[in-house]
C-alpha positions, 0 to 999 in steps of 0.5 A: 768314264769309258767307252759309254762316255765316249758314246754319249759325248759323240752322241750330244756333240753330233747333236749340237753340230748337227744343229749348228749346220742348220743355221749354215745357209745352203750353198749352190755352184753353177758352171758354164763351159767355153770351148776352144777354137775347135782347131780352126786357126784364125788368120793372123790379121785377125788373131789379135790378143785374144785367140793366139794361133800358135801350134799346140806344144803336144799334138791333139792338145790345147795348151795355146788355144784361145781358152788360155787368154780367155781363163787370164781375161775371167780374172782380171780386174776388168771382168771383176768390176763389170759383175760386181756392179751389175745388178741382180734379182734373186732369192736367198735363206737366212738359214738352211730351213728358213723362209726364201727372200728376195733381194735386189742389188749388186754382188759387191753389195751381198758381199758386203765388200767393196774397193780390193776387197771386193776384188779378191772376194770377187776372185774367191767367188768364181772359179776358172778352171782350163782343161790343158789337153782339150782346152776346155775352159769351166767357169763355176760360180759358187753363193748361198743362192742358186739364182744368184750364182747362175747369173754371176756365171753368165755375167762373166762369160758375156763380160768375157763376150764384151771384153773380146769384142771390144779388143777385136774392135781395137785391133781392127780400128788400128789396122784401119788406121795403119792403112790410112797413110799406105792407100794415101801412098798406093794412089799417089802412086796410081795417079803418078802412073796412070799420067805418065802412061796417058802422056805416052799414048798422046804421043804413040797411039798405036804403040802395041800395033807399031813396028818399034820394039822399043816403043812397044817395050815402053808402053808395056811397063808403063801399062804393067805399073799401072795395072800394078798399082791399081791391083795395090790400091784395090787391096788396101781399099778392101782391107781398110773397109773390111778393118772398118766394118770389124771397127763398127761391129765385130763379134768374136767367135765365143763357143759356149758349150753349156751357157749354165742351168739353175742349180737344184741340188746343193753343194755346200755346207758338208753337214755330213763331215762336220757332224762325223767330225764333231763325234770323233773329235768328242768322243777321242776327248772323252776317251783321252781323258779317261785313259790320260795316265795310260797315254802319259805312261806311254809317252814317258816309256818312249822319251826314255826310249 
């Protein structure tokens, strides 16, 4: 047995593998990309812990942007449990030329896992990628069915949607609530100041027209605190109705560049490379068995060496 043997056996192993890779499903990858604040900072008010407004280390890039949070929030557990129990609808193969079924359920159950597991199968599955320079963040998603992977990649950005709106709703309902005791204060104040300085004009009606510096003087400052807290107590109303509002309904600004298409063309399994690999593997057997005396003389030369 030589070369020829060499040949037949890559040829019978090719063959074998290649049947072999039919009985693989097909495997399909979706991706989403999610861009970073477009260099806009937000206001420190309103930055929270979702899109950190800290200068890039490197100018031009995106090393702090918002995408680094949003990358940590696409792998943790709470992104995790809200599309692995959402329900989906999609079609799959048994096999790479068998019959499309459709099936109905969640992605814990075509996983097959549940509990932590189901967590790290989860985080397998999915796939965050950042761009540091740009601050482009891609979210792939790869199963045996297209539909389903398409769906996984949209759960997770609109699970990332939810979950930024919903700290955005946190941190404003907490800036609401520090307001609360300030505006208590900001008209106390007011009330104190604006009764003073009626006192004051029930008993100097034309002070700003009198001849007495010091009565002038006085009803200035009084009239001055009074505009003061006024000023004071129409901002804090503002900040808290506008903390308020957020409270009720705030939308996060969520760039996404590209939401995800159906994937036509699959990425997986790499048939090609298992069949060549097959061959190889038979056919450098083959030849090894048939020159094993030459390759152990070879080795026994170069121990002696």
């Amino acid at each position: 047995m030589g070369w020829r043997g060499a040949v037949g056996a890559a040829g019978i192993a090719g063959i074998c593998a290649a049947c072999a890779t039919l009985c693989m499903p097909d495997r399909f990858m979706a991706r989403a990309r999610i861009l970073p604040d477009m260099g806009s900072a937000a206001p420190a008010a309103r930055s929270g812990v979702w899109a950190p407004t800290a200068p890039a280390g490197v100018q031009g890039s995106r090393e702090d942007g918002p995408t680094v949070i949003f990358a940590e929030i696409l792998r943790s557990r709470r992104v995790a449990d809200q599309v692995l129990g959402a329900t989906y609808e999609y079609g799959v193969r048994s096999w790479a030329l068998g019959k499309e079924r459709r099936r109905r359920g969640t992605l814990a159950e075509h996983l097959g896992v549940s509990g932590d597991p189901a967590q790290g199968a989860f985080q397998r599955l999915l796939g965050v990628d950042r761009k540091p320079r740009s601050g482009l963040l891609t979210v792939t998603a790869e199963t045996v069915s297209p539909e389903l992977s398409l769906q996984v990649v949209q759960g997770s950005v609109e699970a990332l949607r939810a979950t930024l709106a919903d700290f955005a709703r946190a941190e404003a309902r907490s800036r609401a609530a520090a307001l609360e005791p300030r505006l208590v204060q900001a008209q106390e104040a007011h009330e104190e100041a604006s009764g003073r300085f009626k006192v004051f004009l029930g008993a100097n009606r034309n002070w700003e027209t009198g001849s007495s510096p010091q009565v002038h003087f006085q009803g200035a400052q009084l009239k001055e605190r009074v505009d003061l807290w006024a000023r004071v107590l129409a901002n804090l109303t503002l900040n808290r109705e506008q903390a308020l509002l957020e409270a009720v309904n705030q939308a996060p600004a969520l760039l996404v560049l590209d939401g995800g298409s159906l994937p036509l063309r699959k990425c997986g399994p790499p048939r090609a490379l298992l069949v060549l690999g097959a061959m190889a593997a038979a056919g450098g057997g083959v030849l090894a068995a048939a020159h094993r005396h030459r390759i152990r003389g070879l080795f026994v030369s170069m121990e002696k060496t």
